[in-house]
C-alpha positions as CSV (number, residue, x, y, z in Angstrom):
1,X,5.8,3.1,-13.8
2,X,7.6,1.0,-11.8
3,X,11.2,3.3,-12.2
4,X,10.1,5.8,-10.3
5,X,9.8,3.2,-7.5
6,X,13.1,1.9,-7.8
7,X,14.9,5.1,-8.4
8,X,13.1,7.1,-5.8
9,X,11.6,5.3,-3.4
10,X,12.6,2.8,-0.3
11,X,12.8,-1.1,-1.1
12,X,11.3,-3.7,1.4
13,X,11.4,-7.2,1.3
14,X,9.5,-8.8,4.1
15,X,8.7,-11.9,5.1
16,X,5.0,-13.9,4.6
17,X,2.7,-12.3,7.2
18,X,4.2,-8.7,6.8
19,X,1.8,-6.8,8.3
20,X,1.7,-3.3,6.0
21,X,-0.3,-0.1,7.9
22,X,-1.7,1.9,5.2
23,X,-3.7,4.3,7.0
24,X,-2.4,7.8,6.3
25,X,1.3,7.2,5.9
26,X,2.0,9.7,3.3
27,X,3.3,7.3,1.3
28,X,2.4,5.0,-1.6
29,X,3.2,0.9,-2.3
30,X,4.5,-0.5,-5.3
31,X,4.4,-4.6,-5.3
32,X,7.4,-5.8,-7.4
33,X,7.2,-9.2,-6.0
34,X,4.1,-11.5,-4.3
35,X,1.3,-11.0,-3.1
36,X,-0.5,-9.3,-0.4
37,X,-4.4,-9.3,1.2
38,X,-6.0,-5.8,1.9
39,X,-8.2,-6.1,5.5
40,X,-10.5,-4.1,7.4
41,X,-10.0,-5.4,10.9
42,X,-12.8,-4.2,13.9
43,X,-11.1,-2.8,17.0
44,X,-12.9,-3.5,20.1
45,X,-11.0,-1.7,23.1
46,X,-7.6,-1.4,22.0
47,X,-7.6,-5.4,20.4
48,X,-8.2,-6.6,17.5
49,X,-11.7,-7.9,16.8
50,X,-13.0,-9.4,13.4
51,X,-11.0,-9.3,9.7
52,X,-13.4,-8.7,6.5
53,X,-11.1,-9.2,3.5
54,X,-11.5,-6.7,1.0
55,X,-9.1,-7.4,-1.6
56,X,-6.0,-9.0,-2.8
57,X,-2.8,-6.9,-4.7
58,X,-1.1,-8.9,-6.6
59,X,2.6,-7.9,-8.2
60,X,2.8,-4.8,-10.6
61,X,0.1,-3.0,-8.7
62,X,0.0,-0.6,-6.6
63,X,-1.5,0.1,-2.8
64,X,-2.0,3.7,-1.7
65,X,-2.7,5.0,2.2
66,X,-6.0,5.2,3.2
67,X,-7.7,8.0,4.8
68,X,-9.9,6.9,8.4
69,X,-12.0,9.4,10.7
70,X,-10.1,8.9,14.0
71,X,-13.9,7.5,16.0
72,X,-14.1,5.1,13.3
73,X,-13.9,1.2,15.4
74,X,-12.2,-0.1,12.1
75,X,-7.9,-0.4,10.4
76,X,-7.2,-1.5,7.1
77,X,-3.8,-3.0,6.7
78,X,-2.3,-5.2,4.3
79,X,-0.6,-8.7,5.0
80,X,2.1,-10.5,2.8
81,X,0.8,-14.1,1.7
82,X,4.3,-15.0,0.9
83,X,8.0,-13.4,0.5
84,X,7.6,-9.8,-0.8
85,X,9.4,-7.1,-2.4
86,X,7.9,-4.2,-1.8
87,X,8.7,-0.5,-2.7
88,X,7.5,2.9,-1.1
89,X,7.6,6.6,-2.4
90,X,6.9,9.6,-0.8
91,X,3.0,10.3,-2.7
92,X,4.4,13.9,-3.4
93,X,6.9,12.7,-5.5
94,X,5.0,10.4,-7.3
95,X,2.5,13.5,-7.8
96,X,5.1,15.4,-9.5
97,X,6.3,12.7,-11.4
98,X,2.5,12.0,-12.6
99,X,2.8,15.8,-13.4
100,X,5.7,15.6,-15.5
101,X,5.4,12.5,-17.7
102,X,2.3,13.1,-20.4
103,X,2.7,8.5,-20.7
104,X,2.0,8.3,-17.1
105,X,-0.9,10.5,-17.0
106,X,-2.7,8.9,-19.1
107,X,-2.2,5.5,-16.8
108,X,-4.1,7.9,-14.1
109,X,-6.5,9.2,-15.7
């Protein structure tokens, strides 16, 4: 799975305490390297108000965009917990890919 990434998509390598948007980007995460915490944060008149952790990605998995109605008083984001080496691909390409390779669908399915 992880060639795709690396042959088609953009590589990151951030810092501890990257902070990662993943609402709606269009886009989808692959986490060579590190680890990263998934939170739902409240927003309370333009600032930030309370995190709730909802999960932690560790290396060799994946973190897709997230979908939010626009009245919704929450955004999920991702933080690194330590050096990271992230990669991104467009989620159409990774669609066709998916499409084209019978060992990758059965991954997804």
């Amino acid at each position: 799975m992880s060639r795709i990434f690396t042959e088609k998509g953009t590589r990151i390598e951030a810092p501890a305490n990257y902070r990662l948007p993943i609402e709606k980007t269009g886009k989808v995460g692959y986490l060579e390297k590190g680890s990263m915490i998934l939170f739902a944060v409240q927003k309370k008149g333009g600032a930030d108000g309370r995190r709730t952790l909802l999960s932690t990605v560790h290396s060799g998995k994946l973190i897709f965009d997230m979908e939010r109605e626009a009245e919704l008083p929450y955004e999920v984001f991702a933080f690194s917990e330590e050096p990271v080496v992230l990669w991104e691909l467009e989620t159409e390409t990774l669609k066709s890919f998916l499409r084209s390779s019978e060992e990758e669908k059965a991954n997804f399915s």
